[in-house]
C-alpha atoms as one frame of an Amber mdcrd trajectory, in Angstrom:
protein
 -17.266 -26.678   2.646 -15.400 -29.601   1.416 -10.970 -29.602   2.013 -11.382
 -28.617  -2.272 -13.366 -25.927  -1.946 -11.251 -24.251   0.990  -7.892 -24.941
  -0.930  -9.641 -23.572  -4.225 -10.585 -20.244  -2.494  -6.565 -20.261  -0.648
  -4.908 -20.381  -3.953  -7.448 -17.767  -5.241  -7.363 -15.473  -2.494  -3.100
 -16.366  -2.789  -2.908 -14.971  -6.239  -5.154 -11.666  -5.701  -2.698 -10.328
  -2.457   0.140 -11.368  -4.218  -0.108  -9.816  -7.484   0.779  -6.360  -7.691
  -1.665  -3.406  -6.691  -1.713  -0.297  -5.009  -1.289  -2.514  -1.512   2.106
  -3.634  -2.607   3.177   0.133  -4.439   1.905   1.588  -0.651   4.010  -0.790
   1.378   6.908  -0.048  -1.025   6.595   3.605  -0.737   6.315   3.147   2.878
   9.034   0.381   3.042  12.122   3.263   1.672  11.283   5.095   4.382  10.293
   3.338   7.992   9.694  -0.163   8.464   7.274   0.673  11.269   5.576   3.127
   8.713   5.522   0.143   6.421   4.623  -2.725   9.016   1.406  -1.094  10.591
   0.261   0.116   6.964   0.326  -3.531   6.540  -1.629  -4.092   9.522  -4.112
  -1.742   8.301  -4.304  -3.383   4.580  -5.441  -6.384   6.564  -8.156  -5.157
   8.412  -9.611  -3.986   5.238  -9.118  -7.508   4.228 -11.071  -8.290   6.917
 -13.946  -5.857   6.551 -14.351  -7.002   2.797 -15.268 -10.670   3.503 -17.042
 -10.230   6.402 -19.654  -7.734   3.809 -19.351 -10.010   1.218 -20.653 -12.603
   3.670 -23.486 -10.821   4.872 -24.772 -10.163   1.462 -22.851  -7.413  -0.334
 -23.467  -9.089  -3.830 -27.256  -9.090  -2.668 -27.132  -5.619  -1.638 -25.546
  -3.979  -4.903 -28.116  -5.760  -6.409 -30.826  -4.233  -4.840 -29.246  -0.907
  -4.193 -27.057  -0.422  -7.692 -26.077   2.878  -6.710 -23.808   1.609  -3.855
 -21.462   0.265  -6.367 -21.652   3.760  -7.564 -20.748   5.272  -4.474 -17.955
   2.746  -3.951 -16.225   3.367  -7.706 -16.647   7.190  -7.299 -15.139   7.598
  -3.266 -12.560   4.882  -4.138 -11.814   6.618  -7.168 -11.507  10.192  -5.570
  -9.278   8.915  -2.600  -6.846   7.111  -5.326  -6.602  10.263  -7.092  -5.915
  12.185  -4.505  -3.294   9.898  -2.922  -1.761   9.492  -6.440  -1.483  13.537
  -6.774   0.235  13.920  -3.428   2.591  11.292  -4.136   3.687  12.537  -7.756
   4.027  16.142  -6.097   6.284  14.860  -2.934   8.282  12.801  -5.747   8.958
  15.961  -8.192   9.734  17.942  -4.971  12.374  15.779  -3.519  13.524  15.166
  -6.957  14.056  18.926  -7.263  15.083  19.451  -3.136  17.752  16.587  -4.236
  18.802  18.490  -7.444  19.848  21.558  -5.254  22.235  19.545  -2.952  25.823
  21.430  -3.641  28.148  18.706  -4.889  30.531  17.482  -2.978  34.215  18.874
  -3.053  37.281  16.394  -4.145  39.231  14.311  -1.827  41.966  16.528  -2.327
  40.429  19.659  -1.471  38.992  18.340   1.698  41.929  17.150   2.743  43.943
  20.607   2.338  41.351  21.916   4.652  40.721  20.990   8.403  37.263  19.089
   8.582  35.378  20.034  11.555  33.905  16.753  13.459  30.357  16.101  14.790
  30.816  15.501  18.609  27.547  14.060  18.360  28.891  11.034  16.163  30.245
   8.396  17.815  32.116   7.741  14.361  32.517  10.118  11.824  32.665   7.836
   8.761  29.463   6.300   9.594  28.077  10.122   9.332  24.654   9.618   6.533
  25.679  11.872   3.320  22.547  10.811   1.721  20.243  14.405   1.655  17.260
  13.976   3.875  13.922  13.501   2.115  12.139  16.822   3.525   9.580  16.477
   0.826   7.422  12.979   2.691   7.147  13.223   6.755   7.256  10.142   8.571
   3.642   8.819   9.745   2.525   8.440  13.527   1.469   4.831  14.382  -2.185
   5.804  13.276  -1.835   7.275  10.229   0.163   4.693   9.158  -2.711   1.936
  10.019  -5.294   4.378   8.568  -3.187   5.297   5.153  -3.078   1.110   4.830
  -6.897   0.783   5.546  -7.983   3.114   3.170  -5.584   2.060   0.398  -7.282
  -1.254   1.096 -10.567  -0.014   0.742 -10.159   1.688  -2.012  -8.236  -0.944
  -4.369 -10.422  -2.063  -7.208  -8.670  -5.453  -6.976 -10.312  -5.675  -3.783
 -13.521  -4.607  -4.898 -13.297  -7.020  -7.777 -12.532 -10.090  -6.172 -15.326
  -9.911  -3.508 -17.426  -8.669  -5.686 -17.572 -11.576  -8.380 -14.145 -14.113
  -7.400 -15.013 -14.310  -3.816 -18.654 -15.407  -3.857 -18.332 -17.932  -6.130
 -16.192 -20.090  -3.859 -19.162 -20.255  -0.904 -21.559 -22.657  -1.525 -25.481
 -21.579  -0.690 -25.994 -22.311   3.258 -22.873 -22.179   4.419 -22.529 -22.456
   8.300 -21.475 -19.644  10.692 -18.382 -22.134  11.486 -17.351 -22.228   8.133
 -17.474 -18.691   7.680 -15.216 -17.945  10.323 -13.051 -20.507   9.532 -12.832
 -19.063   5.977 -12.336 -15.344   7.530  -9.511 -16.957   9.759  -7.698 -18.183
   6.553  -8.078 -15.550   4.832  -6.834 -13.200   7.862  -3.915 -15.172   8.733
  -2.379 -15.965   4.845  -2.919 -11.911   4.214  -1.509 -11.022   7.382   1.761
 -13.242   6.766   2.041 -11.951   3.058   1.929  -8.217   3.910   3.540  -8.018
   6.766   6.557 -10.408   5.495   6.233  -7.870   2.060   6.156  -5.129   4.668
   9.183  -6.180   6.598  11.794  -7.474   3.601  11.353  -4.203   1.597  12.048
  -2.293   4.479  15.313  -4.354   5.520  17.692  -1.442   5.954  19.618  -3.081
   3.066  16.964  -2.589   0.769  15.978   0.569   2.449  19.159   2.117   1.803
  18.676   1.471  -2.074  15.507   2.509  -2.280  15.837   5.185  -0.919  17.925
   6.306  -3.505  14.932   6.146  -5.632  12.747   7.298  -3.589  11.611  10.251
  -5.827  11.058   8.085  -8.511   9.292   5.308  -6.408   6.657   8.434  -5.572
   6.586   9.137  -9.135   5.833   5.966 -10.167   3.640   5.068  -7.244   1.522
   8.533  -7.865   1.124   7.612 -11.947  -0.334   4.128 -11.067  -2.832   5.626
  -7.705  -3.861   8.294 -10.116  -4.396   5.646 -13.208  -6.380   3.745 -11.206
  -8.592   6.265  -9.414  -8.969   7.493 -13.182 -10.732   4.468 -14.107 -12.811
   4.070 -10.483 -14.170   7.125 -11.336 -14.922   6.829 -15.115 -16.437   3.449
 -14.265 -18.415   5.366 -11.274 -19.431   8.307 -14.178 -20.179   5.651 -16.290
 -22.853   3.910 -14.017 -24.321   7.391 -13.464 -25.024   8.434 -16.873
C-alpha cells in the first residue's frame, strides 16, 4: 500500500469513530456515572474494532456473498441486542426520573437553622456532604461487564457494519501482504484506542460528571430512543432480506 492509500483509509476510518453512534451515546451514558465504567467500555469498543477488520480481511465481503443469509443474521441479532439495550435504558431513565421526582424538597435556610442539624461523624467535612439523590435506578458495572457492554455495543453498531462492509474494503488493494495488513490493523487499533478512550476519559472528568449527572435520566432517555431507533431499522432491514 502506497503512504496515499494508508492516509486515505486514516482519515476514513477518522471520520467513522468520530462521528456520533451508539459507541459515543454508550461511553456517555457510562461517562455520568464511573470513569472506570466508561474507560474499559472503551476498551471493549476497541476490540470489536479489532475483530471487524481482522473479518473483513479474511474475506467477510466474500463470505456474505456466498452465504447472504449471514448479513441476515448480523442485521436481525444486532438489531435485537440494540433494542433491547435501548428498552432498558429508556426504563432506568423514566425510573430515576420518577425515583428523583419523589425526593422531599429541601427545607429553607431559615428553618434549618432554628433547628439543631445532626452531623455525619463519618464526614470528614460536612459541607462537602453529596445532596445530589443517588441514581438507584442504573448499578455500577464490574470490570467485565463493562468491557463486554462496550464489545457488544461495538458489534452491534450498524456504522460498524457499514463501513467494513462497503468503506473499508475499498481502501485494500487486491494482494495485499500479511505486513501490510497488520500494519493497517495496528493503525487502526491505536487511532480508535486513543479516540475512545480520550472520549471515555474527558466525559467522565468529575467536572463533567457532576453535570451530567444531573441529566442523567434524560441522557438514558435519549440514549434508549436512539439504541431502540436503530435496532428498529437492523431489524426491518434483517425482515426485509428475509421476505
Amino acid at each position: 500500500m502506497t503512504v496515499a492509500a494508508y492516509l486515505g483509509l486514516l482519515g476514513a476510518w477518522l471520520i467513522a469513530i468520530m462521528s456520533p453512534g451508539p459507541d459515543t451515546v454508550q461511553l456517555l451514558r457510562l461517562g455520568s456515572r464511573s470513569r472506570r465504567n466508561a474507560v474499559l467500555a472503551a476498551v471493549g469498543i476497541c476490540t470489536g474494532n479489532v475483530i471487524w477488520p481482522v473479518v473483513t480481511m479474511l474475506g467477510l465481503a466474500a463470505l456474505i456473498a456466498t452465504f447472504p443469509w449471514i448479513l441476515t443474521i448480523l442485521y436481525l441479532g444486532g438489531g435485537a441486542f440494540l433494542l433491547r439495550m435501548g428498552f432498558g435504558a429508556f426504563r432506568g431513565g423514566r425510573a430515576d426520573l420518577r425515583t428523583r421526582a419523589s425526593v422531599p424538597v429541601p427545607r429553607s435556610d431559615a428553618s434549618l437553622a432554628a433547628e439543631p442539624t445532626a452531623v455525619d461523624p463519618t464526614l470528614a467535612d460536612p459541607t462537602q456532604a453529596d445532596t445530589t439523590p443517588a441514581n438507584t435506578t442504573i448499578p455500577h458495572l464490574n470490570d467485565a461487564q463493562a468491557w463486554r457492554l462496550g464489545l457488544a455495543t461495538n458489534l452491534s453498531n450498524p456504522k460498524a457494519l457499514l463501513f467494513f462492509g462497503s468503506v473499508f474494503a475499498q481502501f485494500l488493494p487486491d494482494g495485499i501482504s500479511i505486513p501490510e495488513r497488520i500494519a493497517v490493523l495496528v493503525m487502526m487499533t491505536v487511532s480508535g484506542l486513543a479516540w475512545f478512550c480520550s472520549f471515555a476519559y474527558l466525559v467522565s472528568n468529575p467536572a463533567w460528571s457532576a453535570r451530567l449527572q444531573k441529566f442523567n435520566p434524560w441522557i438514558e432517555i435519549i440514549a434508549g430512543i436512539v439504541f431502540m431507533t436503530l435496532g428498529g431499522f437492523l431489524v426491518a432491514e434483517g425482515i426485509h432480506r428475509l421476505i
